[in-house]
C-alpha positions in Angstrom: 47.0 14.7 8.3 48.9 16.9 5.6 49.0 20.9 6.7 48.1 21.9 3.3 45.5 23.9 1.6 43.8 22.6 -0.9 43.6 25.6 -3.0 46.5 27.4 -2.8 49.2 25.1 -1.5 49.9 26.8 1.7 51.7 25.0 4.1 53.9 24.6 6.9 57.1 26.9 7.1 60.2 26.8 9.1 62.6 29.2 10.7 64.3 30.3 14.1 62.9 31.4 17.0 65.1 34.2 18.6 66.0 34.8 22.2 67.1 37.9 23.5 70.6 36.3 23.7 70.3 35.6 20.2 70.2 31.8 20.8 68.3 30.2 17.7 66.2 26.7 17.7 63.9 25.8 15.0 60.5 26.7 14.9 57.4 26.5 12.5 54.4 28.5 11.4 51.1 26.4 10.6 48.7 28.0 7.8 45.2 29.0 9.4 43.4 25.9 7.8 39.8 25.4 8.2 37.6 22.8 6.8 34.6 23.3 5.0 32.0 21.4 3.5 31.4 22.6 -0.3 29.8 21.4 -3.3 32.5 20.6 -6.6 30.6 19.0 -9.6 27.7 18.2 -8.1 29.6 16.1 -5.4 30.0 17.3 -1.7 33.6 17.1 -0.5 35.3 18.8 2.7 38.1 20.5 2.0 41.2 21.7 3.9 41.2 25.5 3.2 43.0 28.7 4.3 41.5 31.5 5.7 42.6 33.8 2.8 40.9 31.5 0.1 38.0 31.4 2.7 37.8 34.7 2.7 38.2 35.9 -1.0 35.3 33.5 -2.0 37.4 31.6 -4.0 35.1 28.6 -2.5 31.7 28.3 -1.7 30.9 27.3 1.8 27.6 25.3 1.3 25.4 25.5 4.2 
């Protein structure tokens, strides 16, 4: 399973964590994905969404 919204293309990013001692290993973030059932076209698919596009109602949740 991909880590990637649908929508926007948000996905997982890399970096260090940080110690106090400054020692660095690699880390990631994960995008807040959430899936939701909506209606595109007259066909129901469940998408893989981000809580941004979630929230700014660039989807439909259909309930």
């Amino acid at each position: 399973m991909s880590r990637v919204c649908d929508i926007c293309g948000k996905h997982t990013i890399t970096g260090n964590r940080v110690s106090h001692a400054k020692n660095r290993t690699r880390r990631t973030w994960r995008p807040n994905l959430v899936k939701v059932k909506t209606e595109v076209q007259g066909t129901t698919l469940t998408l893989k969404i981000c809580a941004r596009c979630l929230k700014s109602d660039i989807i439909k949740k259909k309930v």
